[in-house]
C-alpha positions, -999 to 999 in steps of 0.1 A, spaced: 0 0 0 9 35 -12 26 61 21 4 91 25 26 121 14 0 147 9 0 178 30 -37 184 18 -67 169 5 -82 196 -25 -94 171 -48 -98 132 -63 -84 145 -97 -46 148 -87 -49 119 -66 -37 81 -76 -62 46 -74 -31 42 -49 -38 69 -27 -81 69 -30 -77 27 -24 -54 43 14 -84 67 25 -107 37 22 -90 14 42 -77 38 67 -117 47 69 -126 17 76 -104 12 103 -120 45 119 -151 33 116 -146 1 137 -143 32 166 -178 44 163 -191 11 170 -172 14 206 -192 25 237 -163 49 237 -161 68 206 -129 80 206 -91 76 203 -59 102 207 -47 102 170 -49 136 170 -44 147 206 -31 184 208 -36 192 171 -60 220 163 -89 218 140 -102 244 123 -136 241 101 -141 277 80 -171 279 60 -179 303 34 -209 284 26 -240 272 48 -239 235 57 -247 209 80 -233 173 73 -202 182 63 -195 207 91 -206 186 119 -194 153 105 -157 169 103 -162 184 136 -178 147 144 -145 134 132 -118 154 149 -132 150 182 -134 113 176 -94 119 171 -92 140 201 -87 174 181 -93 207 196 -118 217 171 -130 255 162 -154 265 142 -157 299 124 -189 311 107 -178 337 84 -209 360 91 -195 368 121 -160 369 113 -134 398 100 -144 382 64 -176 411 71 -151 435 75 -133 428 41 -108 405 51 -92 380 27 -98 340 24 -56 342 23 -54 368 50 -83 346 72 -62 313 67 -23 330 76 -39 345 103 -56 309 114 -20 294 110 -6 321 134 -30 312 158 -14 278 158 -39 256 144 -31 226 121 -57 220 99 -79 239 79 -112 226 67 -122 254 39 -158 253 24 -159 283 1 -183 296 -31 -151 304 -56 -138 268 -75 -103 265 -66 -100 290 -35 -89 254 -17 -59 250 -40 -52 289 -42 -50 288 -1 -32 254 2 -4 273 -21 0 299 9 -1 280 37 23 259 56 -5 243 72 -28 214 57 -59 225 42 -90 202 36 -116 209 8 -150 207 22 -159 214 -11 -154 243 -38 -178 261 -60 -188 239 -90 -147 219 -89 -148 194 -60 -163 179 -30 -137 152 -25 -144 138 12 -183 136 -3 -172 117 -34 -152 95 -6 -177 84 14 -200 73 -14 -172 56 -25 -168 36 6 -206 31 12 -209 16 -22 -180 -8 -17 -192 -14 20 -228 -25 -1 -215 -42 -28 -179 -55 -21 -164 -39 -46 -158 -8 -72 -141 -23 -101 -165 -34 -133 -196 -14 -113 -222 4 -130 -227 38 -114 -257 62 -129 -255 100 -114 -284 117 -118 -293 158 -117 -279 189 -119 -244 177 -129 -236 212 -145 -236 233 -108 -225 196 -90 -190 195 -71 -201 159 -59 -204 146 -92 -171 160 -109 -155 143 -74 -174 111 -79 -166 102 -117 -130 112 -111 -127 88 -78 -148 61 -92 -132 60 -128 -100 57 -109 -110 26 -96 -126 8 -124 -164 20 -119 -183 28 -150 -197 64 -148 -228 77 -165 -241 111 -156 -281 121 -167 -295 154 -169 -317 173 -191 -294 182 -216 -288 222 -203 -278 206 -172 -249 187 -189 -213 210 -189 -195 206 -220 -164 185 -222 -176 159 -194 -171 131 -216 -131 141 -212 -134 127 -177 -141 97 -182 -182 98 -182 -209 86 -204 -233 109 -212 -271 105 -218 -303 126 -212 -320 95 -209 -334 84 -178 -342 47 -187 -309 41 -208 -288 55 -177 -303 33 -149 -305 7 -176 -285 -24 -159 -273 3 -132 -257 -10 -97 -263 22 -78 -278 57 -87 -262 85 -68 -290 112 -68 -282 148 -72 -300 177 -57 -317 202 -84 -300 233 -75 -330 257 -85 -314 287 -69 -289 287 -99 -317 293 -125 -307 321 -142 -336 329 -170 -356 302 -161 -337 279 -182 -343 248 -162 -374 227 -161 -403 230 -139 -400 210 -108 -429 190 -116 -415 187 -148 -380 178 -138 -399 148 -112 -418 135 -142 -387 130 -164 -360 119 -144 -375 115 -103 -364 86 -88 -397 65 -83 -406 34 -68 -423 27 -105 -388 32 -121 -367 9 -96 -394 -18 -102 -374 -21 -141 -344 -20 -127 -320 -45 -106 -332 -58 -80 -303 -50 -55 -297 -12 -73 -278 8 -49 -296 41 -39 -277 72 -28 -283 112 -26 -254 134 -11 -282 156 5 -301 179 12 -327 156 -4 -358 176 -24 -384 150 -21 -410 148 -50 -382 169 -65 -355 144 -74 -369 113 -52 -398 101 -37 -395 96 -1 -408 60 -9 -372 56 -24 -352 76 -1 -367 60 29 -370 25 12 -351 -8 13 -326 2 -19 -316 36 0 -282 42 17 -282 78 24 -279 76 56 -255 51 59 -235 78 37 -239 99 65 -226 75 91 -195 67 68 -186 103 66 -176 102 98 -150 75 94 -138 91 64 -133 121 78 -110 109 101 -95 90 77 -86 122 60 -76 143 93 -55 115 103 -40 109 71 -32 149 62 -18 153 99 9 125 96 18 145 64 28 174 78 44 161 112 74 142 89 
């Protein structure tokens, strides 16, 4: 097994099969601790976590927080409405200034695609995307990634649909890059103004056809409709948008059997799923949930021994 040598986690692009194949096992070595009656160990006793959020959120933040205490962090958290960033501070001025206060790690959630990378670049200390704009959410792409091999025992030769808004969707540029990586076969489906040109270039199949993507599909990873982004009404109605490509109990009935059901949250029911589905016997969402957690600490672990050597 590959060393962990990375002082930060920003993406799955620039990553290895090597290095994703490390998170996973190191997760699920994590996750043996939340089934203790004590939920914690000292991996990370006297570091300082920092979680900075640009963006509102409520898995991710808490399951990081979650996480570091489960490693014994110190753990901060810093809503920016609050902060100097309302005076006119900068996200590079914010993090030095976090790093002079000592802390370790930075978990960075921010609007801008690439503002992880840009701040990793000026700072000694590691910094963790929590996601980024429209680039990546990699610890979200992760932990889907571990659920599904958790499910179905495997990644290599699997069949993965990802439905929705893929043109606004960090989670699914993060999930076709970490699941092509390890031998998945990605198909994305969206009505065809929701599809960003050039996707095919990482590694994806393309079709704006519901039936032909879950079509022999071993898990569907459900993508919110991110209406707020509508600029001149150029998406579908949401009735419209349910009718065409919802996730039904009618539409599983086709499909296999044992199909894998997932949705990175927050779920729109009747929007992009039924709750039929997302509370049925096919969903996992919040198992993903659960495994955040583990892979979360996973990725604190793993970034902290980076930057001790």
């Amino acid at each position: 097994m590959v060393a962990w040598q990375k002082k930060d986690l920003l993406g799955l692009e620039n990553l290895t099969a090597e290095e994703i194949e490390l998170i996973l096992s190191t997760a699920e070595s994590f996750k043996e601790v939340t089934t203790r009656e004590i939920k914690k160990v000292p991996a990370l006793r006297g570091k300082t976590v920092v979680n900075l959020f640009y963006e509102p959120s409520t898995r991710t933040r808490v399951s990081f927080e979650v996480a570091a205490k489960r490693l014994s962090a110190d753990v901060i958290n810093i809503a920016t409405e609050t902060s100097s960033v309302k005076k006119g501070e900068t996200l590079i001025d914010t993090g030095k200034n976090i790093q002079a206060l000592k802390a370790d790690i930075l978990v960075v959630r921010h609007s801008a695609s690439g503002a992880c990378v840009t701040l990793a670049r000026h700072l000694g200390i590691s910094v963790i995307n929590a996601g980024d704009g429209w680039h990546e959410h990699p610890t979200q792409a992760l932990l889907d990634i571990f659920t599904l091999k958790e499910k179905l025992g495997k990644i290599k030769g699997l069949k993965v649909s990802i439905v929705g808004d893929i043109a606004h969707s960090r989670v699914a540029r993060s999930n076709i890059w970490g699941l092509s990586k390890l031998g998945a076969q990605v198909t994305v489906c969206a009505p065809k103004m929701l599809i960003p040109p050039g996707i095919e270039k990482m590694g994806a199949g393309v079709t704006c056809n519901i039936d032909q993507a879950l079509k022999d599909a071993d898990a569907v990873n459900v993508l919110r409709m991110q209406f707020e982004r509508d600029e001149g009404e150029a998406f579908p109605n949401q009735l419209e948008y349910f009718k065409q490509f919802g996730i039904t109990t009618e539409r599983l009935k086709s499909l296999k059997k044992n199909i894998v059901v997932m949705h990175p949250g927050p779920l729109n029911r009747g929007i992009e799923i039924s709750s039929e589905v997302a509370d049925g016997a096919n969903s996992v969402i919040l198992e993903q949930v659960t495994n955040g957690i583990a892979v979360r600490m996973a990725v604190l672990y793993l970034v902290s021994g980076a930057t001790t050597k």
